[in-house]
Backbone as CSV, one residue per row, in Angstrom:
resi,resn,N_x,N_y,N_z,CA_x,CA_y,CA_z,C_x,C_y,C_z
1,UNK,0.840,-1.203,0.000,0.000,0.000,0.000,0.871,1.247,0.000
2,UNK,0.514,2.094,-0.842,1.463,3.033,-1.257,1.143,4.599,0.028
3,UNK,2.441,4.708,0.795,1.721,5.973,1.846,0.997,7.413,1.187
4,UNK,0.254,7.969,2.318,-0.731,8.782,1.146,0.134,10.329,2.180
5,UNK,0.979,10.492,1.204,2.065,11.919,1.545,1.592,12.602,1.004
6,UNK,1.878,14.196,1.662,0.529,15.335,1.119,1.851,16.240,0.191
7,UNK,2.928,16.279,0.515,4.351,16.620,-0.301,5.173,15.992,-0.550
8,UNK,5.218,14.695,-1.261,6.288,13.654,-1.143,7.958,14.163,-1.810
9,UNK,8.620,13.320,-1.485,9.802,13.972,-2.082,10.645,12.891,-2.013
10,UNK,11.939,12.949,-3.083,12.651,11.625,-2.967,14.127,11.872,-2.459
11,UNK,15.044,11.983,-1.885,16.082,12.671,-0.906,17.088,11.587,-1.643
12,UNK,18.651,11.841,-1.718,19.639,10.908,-1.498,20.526,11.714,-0.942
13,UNK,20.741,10.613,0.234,21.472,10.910,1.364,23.241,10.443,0.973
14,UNK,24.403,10.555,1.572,25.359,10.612,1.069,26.559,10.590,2.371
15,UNK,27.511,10.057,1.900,28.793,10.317,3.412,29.558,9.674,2.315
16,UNK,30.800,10.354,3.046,32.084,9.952,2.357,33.291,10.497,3.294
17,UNK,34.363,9.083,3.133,35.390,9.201,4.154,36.712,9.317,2.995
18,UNK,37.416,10.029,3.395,38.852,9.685,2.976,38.439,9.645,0.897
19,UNK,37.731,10.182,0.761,37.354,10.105,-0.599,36.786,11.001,-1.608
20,UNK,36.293,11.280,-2.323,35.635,12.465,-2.848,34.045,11.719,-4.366
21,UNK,32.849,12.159,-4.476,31.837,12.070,-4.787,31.552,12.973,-5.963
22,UNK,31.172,12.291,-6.801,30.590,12.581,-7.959,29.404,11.822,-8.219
23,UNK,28.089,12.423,-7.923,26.681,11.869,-7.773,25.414,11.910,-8.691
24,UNK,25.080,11.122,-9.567,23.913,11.654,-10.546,23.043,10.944,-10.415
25,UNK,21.866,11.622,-11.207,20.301,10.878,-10.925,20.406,10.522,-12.583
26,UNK,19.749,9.699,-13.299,19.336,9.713,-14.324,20.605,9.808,-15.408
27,UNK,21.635,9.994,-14.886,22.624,10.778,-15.837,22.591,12.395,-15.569
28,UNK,22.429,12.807,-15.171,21.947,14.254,-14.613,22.828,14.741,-12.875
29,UNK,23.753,15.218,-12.819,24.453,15.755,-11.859,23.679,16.037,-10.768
30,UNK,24.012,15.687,-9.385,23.243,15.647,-8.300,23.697,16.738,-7.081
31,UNK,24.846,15.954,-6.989,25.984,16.713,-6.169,27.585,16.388,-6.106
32,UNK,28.342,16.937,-5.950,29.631,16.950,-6.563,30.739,17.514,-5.393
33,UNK,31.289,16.438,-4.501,32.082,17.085,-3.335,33.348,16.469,-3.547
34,UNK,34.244,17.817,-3.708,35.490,18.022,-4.356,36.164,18.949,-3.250
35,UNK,37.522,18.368,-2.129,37.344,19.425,-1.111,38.642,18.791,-0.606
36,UNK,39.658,19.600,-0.247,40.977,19.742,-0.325,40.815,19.201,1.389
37,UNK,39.872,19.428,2.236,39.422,18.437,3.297,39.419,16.831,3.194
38,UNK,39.318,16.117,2.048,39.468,14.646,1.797,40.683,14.324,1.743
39,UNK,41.780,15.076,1.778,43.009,14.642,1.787,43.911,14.348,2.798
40,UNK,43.242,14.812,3.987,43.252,14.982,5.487,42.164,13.385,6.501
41,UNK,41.915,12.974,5.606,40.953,11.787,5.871,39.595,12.165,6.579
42,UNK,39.187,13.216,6.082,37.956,13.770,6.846,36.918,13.666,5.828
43,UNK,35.622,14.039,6.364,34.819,13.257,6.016,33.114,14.498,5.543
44,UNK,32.209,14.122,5.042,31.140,14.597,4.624,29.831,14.056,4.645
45,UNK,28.899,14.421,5.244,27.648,13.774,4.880,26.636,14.793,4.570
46,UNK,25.762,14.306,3.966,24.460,15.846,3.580,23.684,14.958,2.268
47,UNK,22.457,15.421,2.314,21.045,15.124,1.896,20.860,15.917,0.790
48,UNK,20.791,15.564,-0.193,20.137,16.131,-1.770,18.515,15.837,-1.979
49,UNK,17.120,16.784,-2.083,16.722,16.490,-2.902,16.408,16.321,-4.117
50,UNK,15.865,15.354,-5.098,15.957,14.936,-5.914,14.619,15.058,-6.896
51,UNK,13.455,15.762,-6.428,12.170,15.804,-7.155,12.725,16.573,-8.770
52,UNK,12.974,17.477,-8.729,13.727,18.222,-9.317,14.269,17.138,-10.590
53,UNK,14.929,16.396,-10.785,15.442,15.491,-11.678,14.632,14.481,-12.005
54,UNK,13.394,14.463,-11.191,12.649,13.141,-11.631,11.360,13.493,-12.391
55,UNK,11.072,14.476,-12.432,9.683,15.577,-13.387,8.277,14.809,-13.041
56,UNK,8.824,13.003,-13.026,7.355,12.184,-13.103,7.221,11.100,-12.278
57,UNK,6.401,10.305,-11.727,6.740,8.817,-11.608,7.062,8.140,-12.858
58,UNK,8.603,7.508,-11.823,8.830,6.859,-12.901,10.066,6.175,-12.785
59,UNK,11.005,5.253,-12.753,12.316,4.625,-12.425,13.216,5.401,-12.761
60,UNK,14.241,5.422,-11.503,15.126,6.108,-11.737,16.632,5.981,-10.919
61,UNK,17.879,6.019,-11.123,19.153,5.494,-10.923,20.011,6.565,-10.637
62,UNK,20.637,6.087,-9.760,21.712,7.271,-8.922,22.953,6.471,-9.066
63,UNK,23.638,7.003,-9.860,25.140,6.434,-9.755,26.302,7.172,-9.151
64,UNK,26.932,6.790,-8.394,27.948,7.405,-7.548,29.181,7.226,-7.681
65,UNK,30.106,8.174,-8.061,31.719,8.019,-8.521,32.508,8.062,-7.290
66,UNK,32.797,6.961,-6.951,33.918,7.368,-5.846,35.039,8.121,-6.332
67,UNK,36.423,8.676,-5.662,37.518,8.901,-6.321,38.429,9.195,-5.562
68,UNK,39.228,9.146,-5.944,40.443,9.096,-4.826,40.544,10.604,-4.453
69,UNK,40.745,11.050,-2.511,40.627,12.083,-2.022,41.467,13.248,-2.855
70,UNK,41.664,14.412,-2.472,42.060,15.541,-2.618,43.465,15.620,-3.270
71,UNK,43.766,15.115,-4.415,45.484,15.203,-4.988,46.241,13.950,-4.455
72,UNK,45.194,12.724,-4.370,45.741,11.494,-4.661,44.985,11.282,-5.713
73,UNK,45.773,9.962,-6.414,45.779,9.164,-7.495,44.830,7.672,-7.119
74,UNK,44.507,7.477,-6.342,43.894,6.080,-6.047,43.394,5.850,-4.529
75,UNK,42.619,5.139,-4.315,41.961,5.175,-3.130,42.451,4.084,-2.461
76,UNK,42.484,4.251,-1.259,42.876,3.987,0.279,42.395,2.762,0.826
77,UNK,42.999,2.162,1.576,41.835,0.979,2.349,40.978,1.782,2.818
78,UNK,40.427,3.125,3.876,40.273,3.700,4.372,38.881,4.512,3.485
79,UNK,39.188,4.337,2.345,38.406,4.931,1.598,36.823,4.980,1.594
80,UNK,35.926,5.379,2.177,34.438,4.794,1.978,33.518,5.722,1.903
81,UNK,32.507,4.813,0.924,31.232,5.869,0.751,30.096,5.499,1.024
82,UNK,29.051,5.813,0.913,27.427,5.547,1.050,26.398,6.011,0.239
83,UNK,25.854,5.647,-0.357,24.384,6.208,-0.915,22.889,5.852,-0.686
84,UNK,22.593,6.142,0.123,20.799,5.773,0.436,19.924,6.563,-0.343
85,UNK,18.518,6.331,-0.857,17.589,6.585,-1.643,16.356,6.718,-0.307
86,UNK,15.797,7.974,-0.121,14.801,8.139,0.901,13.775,8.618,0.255
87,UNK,12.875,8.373,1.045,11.571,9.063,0.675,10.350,9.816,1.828
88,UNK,10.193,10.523,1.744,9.601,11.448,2.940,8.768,12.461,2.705
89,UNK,7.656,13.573,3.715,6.628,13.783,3.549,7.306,14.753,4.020
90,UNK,7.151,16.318,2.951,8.050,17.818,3.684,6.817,18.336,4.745
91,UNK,5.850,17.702,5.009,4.805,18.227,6.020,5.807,17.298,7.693
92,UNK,5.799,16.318,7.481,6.332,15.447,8.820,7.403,15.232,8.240
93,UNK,9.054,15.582,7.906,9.847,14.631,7.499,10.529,13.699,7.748
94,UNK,11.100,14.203,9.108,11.764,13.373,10.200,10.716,11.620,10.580
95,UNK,9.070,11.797,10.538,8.492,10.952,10.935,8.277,10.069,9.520
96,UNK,8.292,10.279,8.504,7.726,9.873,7.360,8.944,9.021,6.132
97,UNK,10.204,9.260,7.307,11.141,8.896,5.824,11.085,7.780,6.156
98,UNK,11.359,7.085,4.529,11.204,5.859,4.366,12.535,5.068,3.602
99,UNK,13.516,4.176,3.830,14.524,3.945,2.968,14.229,3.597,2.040
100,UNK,14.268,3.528,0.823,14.324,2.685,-0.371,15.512,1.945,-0.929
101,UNK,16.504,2.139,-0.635,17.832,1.852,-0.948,19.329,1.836,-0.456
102,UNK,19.940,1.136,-0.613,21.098,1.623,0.265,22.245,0.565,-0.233
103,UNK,23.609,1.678,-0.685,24.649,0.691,-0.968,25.405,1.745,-0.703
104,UNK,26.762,0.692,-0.316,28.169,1.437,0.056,29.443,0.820,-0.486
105,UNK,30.467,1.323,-0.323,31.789,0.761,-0.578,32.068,-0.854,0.020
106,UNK,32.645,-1.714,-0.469,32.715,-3.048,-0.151,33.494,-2.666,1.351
107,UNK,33.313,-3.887,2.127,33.857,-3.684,3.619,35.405,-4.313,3.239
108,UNK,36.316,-3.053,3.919,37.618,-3.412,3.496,38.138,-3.789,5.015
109,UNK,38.026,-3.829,6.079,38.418,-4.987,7.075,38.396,-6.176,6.863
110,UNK,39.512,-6.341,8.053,39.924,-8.350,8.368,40.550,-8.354,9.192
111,UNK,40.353,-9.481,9.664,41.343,-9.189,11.648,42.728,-10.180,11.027
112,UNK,42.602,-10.919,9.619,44.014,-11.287,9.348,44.752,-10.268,8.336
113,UNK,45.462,-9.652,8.611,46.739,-8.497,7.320,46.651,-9.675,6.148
114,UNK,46.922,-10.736,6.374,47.454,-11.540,5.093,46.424,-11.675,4.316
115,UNK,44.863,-11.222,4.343,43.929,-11.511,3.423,43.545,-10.841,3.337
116,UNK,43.363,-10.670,1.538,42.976,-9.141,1.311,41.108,-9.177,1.399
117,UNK,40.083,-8.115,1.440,38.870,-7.834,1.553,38.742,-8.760,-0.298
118,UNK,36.818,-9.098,0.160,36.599,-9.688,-1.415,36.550,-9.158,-2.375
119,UNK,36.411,-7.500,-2.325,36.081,-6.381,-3.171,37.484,-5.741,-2.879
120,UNK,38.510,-5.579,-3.110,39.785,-4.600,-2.644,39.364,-3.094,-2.910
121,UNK,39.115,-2.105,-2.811,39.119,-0.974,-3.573,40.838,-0.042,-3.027
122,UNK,41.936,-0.468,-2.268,42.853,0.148,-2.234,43.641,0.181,-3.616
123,UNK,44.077,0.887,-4.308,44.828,1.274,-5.346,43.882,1.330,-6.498
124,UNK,42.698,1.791,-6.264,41.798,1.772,-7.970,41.442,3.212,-7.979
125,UNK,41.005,3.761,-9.490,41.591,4.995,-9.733,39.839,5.411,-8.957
126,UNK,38.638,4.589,-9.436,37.530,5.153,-8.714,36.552,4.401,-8.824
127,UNK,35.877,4.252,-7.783,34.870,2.738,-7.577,33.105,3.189,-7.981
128,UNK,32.781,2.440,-8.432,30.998,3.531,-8.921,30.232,2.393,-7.947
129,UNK,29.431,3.149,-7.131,28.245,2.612,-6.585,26.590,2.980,-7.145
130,UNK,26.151,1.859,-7.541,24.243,2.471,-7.889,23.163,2.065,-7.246
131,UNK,22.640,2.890,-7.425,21.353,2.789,-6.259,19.846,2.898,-7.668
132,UNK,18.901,1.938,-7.326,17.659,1.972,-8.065,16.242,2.301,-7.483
133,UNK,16.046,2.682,-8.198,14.089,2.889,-7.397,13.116,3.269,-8.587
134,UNK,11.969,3.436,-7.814,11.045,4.365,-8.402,10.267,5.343,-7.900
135,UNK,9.718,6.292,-8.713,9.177,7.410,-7.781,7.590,7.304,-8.285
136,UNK,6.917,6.703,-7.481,5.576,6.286,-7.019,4.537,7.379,-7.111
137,UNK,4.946,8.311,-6.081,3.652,9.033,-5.524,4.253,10.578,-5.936
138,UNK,4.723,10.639,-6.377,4.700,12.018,-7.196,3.550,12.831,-7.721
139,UNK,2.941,13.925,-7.195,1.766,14.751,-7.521,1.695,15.606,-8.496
140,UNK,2.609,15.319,-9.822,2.578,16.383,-11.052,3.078,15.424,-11.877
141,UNK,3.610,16.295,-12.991,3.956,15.446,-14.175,4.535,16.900,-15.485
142,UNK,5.845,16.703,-15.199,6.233,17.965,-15.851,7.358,17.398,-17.347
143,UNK,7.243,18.133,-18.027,8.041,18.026,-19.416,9.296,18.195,-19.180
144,UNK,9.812,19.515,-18.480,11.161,19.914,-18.286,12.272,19.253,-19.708
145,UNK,13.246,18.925,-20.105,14.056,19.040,-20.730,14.039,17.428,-21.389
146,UNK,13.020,16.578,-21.155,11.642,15.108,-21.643,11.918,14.869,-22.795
147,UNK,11.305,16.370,-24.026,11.207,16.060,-25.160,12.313,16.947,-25.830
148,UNK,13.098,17.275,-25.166,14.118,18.350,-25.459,15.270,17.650,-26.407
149,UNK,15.659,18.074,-27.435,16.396,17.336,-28.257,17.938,17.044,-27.989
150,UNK,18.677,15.567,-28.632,19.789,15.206,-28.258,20.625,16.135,-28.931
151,UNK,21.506,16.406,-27.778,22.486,17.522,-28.139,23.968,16.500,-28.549
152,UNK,24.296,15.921,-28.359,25.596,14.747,-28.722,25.632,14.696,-30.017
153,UNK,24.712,14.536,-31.290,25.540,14.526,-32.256,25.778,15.965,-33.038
154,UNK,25.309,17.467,-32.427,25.866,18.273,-32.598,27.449,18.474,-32.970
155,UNK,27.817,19.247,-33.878,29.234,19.857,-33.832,30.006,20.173,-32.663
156,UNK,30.944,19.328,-31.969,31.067,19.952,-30.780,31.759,21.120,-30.550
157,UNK,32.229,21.735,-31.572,33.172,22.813,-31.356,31.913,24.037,-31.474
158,UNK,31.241,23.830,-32.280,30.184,24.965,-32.542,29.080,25.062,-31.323
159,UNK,28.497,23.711,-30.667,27.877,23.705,-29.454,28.760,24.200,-28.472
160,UNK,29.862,23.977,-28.232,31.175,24.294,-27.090,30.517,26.393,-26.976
161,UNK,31.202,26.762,-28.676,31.082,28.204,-28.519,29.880,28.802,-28.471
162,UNK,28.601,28.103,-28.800,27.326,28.630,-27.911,27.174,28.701,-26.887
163,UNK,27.423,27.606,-25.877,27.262,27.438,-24.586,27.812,28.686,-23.948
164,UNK,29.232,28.545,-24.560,30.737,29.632,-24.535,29.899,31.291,-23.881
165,UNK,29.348,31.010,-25.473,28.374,32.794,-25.515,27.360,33.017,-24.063
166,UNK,26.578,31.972,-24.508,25.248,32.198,-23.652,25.878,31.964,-21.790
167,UNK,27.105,31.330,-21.110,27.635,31.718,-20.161,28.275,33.166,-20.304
168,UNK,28.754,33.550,-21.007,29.320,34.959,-20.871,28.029,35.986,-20.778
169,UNK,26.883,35.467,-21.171,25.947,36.463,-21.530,25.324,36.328,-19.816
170,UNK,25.413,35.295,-19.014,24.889,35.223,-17.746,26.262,36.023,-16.987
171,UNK,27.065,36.195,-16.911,28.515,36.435,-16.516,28.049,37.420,-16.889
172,UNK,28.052,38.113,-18.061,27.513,39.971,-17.697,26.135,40.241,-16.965
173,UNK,25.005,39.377,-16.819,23.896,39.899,-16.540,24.412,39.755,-14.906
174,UNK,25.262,38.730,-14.064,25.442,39.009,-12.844,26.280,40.180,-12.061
175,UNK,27.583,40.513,-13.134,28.456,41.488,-12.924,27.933,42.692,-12.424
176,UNK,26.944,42.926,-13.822,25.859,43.818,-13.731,24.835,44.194,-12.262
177,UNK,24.725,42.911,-11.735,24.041,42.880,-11.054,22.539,43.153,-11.156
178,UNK,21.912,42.653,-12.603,20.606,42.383,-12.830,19.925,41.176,-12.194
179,UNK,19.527,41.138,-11.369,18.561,40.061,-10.429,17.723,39.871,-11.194
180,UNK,16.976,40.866,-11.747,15.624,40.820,-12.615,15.863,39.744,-13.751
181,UNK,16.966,39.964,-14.700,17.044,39.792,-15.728,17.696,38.237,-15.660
182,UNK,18.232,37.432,-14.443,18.349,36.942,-14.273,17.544,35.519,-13.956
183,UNK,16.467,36.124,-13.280,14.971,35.589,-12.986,14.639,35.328,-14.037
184,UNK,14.688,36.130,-15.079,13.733,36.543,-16.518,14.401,35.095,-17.366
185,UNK,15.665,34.938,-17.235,16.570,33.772,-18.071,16.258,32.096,-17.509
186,UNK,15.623,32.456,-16.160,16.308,30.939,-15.426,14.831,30.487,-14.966
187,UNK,13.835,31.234,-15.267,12.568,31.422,-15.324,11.770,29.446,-15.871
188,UNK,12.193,29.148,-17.036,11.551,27.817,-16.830,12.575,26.722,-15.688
189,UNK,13.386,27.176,-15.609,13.982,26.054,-14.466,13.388,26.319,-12.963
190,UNK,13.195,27.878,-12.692,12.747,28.285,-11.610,11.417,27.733,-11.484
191,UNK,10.379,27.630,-12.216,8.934,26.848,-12.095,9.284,25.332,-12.094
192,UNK,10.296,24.553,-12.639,10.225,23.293,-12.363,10.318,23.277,-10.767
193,UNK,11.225,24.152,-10.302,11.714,23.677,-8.623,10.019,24.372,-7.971
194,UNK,9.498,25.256,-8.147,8.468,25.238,-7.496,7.431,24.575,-7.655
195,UNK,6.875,24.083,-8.628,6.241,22.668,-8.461,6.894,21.716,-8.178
196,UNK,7.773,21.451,-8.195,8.988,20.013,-7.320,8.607,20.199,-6.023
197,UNK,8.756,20.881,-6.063,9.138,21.511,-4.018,7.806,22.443,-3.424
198,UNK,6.566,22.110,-4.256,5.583,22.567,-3.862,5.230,24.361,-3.209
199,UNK,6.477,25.317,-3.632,6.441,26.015,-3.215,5.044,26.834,-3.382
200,UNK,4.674,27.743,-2.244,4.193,28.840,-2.114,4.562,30.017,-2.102
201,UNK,3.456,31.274,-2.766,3.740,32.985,-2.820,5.092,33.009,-1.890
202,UNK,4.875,32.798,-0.411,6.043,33.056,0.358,7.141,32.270,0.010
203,UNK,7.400,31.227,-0.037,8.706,30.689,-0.420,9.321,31.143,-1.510
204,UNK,8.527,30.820,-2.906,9.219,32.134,-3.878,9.954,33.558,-3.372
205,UNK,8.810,34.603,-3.133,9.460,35.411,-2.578,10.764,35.075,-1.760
206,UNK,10.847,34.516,-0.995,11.846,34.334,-0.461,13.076,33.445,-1.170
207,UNK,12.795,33.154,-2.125,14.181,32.704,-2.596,14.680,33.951,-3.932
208,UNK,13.443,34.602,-4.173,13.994,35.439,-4.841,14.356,36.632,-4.029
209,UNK,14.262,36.802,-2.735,15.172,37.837,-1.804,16.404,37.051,-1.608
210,UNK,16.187,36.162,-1.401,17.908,35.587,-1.087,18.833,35.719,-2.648
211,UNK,18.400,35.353,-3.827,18.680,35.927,-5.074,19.518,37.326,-5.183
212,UNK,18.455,38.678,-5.177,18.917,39.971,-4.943,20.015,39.660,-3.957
213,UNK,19.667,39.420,-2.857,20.910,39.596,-1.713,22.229,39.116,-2.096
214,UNK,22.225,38.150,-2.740,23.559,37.522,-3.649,24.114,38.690,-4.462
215,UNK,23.252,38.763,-5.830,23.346,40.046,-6.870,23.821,41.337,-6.374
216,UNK,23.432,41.643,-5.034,23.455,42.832,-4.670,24.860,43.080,-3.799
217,UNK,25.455,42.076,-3.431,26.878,42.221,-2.590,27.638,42.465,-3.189
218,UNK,28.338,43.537,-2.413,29.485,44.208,-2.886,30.727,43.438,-3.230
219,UNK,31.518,43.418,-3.838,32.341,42.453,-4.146,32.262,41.315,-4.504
220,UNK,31.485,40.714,-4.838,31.130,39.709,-5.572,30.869,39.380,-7.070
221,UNK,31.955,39.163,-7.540,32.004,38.769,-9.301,32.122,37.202,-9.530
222,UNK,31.980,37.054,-10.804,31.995,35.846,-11.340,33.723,35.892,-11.414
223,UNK,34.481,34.636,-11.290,35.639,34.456,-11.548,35.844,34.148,-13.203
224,UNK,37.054,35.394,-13.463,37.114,35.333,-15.029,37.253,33.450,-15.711
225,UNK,37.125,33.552,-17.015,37.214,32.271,-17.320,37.323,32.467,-18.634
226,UNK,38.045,31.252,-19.321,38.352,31.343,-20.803,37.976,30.389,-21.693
227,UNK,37.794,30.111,-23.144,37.519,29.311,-23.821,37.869,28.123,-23.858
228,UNK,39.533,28.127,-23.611,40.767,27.199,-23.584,40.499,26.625,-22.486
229,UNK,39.633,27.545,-21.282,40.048,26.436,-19.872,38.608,25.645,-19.713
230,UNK,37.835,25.324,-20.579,36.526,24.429,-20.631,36.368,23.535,-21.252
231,UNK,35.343,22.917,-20.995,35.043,22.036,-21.497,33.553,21.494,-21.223
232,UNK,32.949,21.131,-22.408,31.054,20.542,-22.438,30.964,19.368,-21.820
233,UNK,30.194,18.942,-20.878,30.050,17.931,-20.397,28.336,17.489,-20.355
234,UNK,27.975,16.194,-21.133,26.545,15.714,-21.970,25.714,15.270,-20.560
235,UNK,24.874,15.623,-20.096,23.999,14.622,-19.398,22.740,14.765,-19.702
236,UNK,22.117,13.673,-18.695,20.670,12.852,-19.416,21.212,11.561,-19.830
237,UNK,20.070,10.778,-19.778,20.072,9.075,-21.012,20.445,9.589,-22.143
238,UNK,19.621,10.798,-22.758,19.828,11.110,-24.080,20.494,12.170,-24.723
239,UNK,21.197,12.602,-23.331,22.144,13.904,-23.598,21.606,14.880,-24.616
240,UNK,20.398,15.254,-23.301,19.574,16.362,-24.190,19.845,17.809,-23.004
241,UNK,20.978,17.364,-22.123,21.461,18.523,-21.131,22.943,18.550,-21.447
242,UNK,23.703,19.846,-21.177,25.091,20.077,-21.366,24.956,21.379,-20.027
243,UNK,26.084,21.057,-20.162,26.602,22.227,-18.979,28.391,22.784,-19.205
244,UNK,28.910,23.479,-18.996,30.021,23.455,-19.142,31.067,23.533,-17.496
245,UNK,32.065,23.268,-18.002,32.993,23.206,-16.501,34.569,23.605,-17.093
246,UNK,35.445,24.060,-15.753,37.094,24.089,-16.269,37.245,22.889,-15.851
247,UNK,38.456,23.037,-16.529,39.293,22.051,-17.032,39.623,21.227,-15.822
248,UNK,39.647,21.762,-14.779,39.930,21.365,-13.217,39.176,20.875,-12.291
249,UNK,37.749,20.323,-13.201,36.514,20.036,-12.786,35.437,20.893,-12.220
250,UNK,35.779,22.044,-11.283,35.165,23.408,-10.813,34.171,23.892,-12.105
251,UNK,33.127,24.760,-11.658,32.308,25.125,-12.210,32.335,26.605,-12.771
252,UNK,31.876,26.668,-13.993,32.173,27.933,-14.848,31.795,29.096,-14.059
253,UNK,30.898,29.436,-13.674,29.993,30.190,-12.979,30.495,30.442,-11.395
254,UNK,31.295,30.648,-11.280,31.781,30.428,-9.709,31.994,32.003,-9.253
255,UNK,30.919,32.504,-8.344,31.326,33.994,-7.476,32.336,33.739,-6.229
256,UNK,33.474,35.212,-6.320,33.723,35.152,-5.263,34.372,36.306,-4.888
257,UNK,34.218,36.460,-3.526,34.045,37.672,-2.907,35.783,38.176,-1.781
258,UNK,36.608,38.798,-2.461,37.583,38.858,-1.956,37.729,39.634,-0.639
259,UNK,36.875,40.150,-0.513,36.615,40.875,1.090,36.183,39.719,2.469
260,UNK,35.226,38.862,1.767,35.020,38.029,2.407,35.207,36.474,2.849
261,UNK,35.956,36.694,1.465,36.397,35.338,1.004,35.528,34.016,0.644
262,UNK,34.398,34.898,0.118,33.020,33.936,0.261,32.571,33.795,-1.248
263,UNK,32.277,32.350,-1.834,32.731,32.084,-2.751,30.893,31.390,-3.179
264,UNK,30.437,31.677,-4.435,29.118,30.762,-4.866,28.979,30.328,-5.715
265,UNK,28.964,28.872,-5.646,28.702,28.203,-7.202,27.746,28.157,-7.959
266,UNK,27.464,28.409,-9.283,26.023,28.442,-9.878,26.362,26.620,-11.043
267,UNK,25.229,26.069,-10.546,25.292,25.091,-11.554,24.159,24.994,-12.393
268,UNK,24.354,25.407,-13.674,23.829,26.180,-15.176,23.314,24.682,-15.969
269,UNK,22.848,24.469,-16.019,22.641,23.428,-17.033,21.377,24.382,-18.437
270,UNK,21.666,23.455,-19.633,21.425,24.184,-21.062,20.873,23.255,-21.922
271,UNK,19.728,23.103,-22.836,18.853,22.489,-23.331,18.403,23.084,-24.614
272,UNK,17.748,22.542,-25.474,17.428,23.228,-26.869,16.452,22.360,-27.084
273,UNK,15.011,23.278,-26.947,13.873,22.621,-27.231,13.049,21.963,-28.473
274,UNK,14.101,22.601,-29.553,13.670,21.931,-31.217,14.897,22.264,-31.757
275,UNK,15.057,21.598,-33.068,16.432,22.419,-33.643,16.949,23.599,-34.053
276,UNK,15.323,24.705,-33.934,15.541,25.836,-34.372,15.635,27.199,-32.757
277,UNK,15.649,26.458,-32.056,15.575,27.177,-30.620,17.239,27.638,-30.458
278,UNK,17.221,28.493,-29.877,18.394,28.621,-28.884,18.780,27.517,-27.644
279,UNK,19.825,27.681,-27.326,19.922,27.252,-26.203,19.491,28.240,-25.191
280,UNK,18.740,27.486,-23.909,18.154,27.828,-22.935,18.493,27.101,-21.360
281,UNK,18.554,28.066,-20.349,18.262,27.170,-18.702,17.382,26.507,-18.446
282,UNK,17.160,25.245,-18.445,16.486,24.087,-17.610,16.891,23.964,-16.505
């Protein structure tokens, strides 16, 4: 019997020791913890939701990149991760979550040295864990980037320098410090998350004050970036999403604030709804 949740939502939860995470739903980027802290054998845990990537009921797969910590080459006995698949009611959440899933790094203990674990993961460049489900009780049913066309057998040099453009063209509208015009661009991605996340008048508002408040700080620019230091990276099943990144894995779009030393990542993803469209924010 399927629970009768009045906001359901599908969460993946996450920890990682001595290692670093690269996390997707669908083929679709989730969360991405890259942190000069993993090299120190320390550790991370934190909760993604996931409505947002799933538009419908409907099956769906979280694959998880382990990788070796912070400026190593290969992972550790020591090395470990986790991925659970939850599900929960944003009215009760704490009372309502439900596991659906759960896998981790193979257990690398043994009380004998001379035998190695059945799974070794010490010296491999990066171990993938997946997690499966489905999303059941979902209360909408949205198109989002569905019927949006495959961008992969595009020209990649000519898709590269669109993307190229249309980030520089967000890179001036923030410099600028147009909030408005910003809203105005990111506008169909912004309605997917409020029907995802069931928002109300007030919650909007309020994420578009926290918005301005970003836009509006003093010292805060986009960090310059160049043609040479990027690169397109395809997601989706049908790689009908691209996004771009440097070369160093970090994200194109990255503010930061030298007074404060306070730094914000924007993660941009880009879609083309027929062949005669522009590229656009999903």
């Amino acid at each position: 019997m399927k629970p009768k949740f009045i906001k359901p939502a599908y969460i993946i939860s996450m920890n990682a020791i001595n290692c670093q995470l690269e996390v997707k739903c669908n083929g679709i980027n989730v969360f991405e913890y890259k942190s000069k802290a993993s090299a120190k054998g320390g550790g991370m845990s934190i909760s993604v939701p996931i409505n947002h990537l799933l538009l419908e009921n409907k099956k769906f797969d979280i694959v998880a990149t382990v990788l070796p910590a912070h400026n190593k080459k290969a992972l550790e006995i020591t090395s470990y991760a986790k991925i659970e698949i939850l599900m929960l009611d944003y009215i009760a959440p704490t009372k309502t979550s439900i596991k659906l899933f759960q896998t981790e790094t193979p257990d690398q203990s043994t009380d004998n040295p001379n035998i190695s674990p059945k799974i070794p993961i010490k010296g491999l460049p990066l171990y993938k864990l997946k997690a499966f489900s489905s999303a059941e009780i979902l209360p909408f049913k949205l198109i989002g980037w569905q019927k949006s066309i495959s961008l992969i057998d595009y020209n990649s040099q000519s898709l590269l320098l669109d993307a190229f453009n249309y980030y520089q063209k967000i890179e001036s509208i923030i410099n600028q410090k147009n909030a408005n015009k910003f809203m105005e661009i990111t506008s169909e991605r912004d309605k997917i998350l409020e029907t995802t996340y069931y928002y109300g008048a007030k919650e909007i508002e309020r994420e578009r004050l926290m918005l301005r408040e970003i836009f509006n700080e003093s010292g805060l620019n986009v960090i310059p970036f160049s043609l040479r230091d990027i690169e397109i990276e395809f997601m989706g099943k049908d790689s009908q999403l691209i996004r771009l990144k440097r070369r160093n894995g970090l994200p194109v779009l990255m503010l930061y604030n030298p007074l404060n030393q306070k730094t914000v990542k924007l993660d941009i993803k880009l879609h083309k709804k027929n062949l005669n469209s522009p590229l656009s924010i999903i």
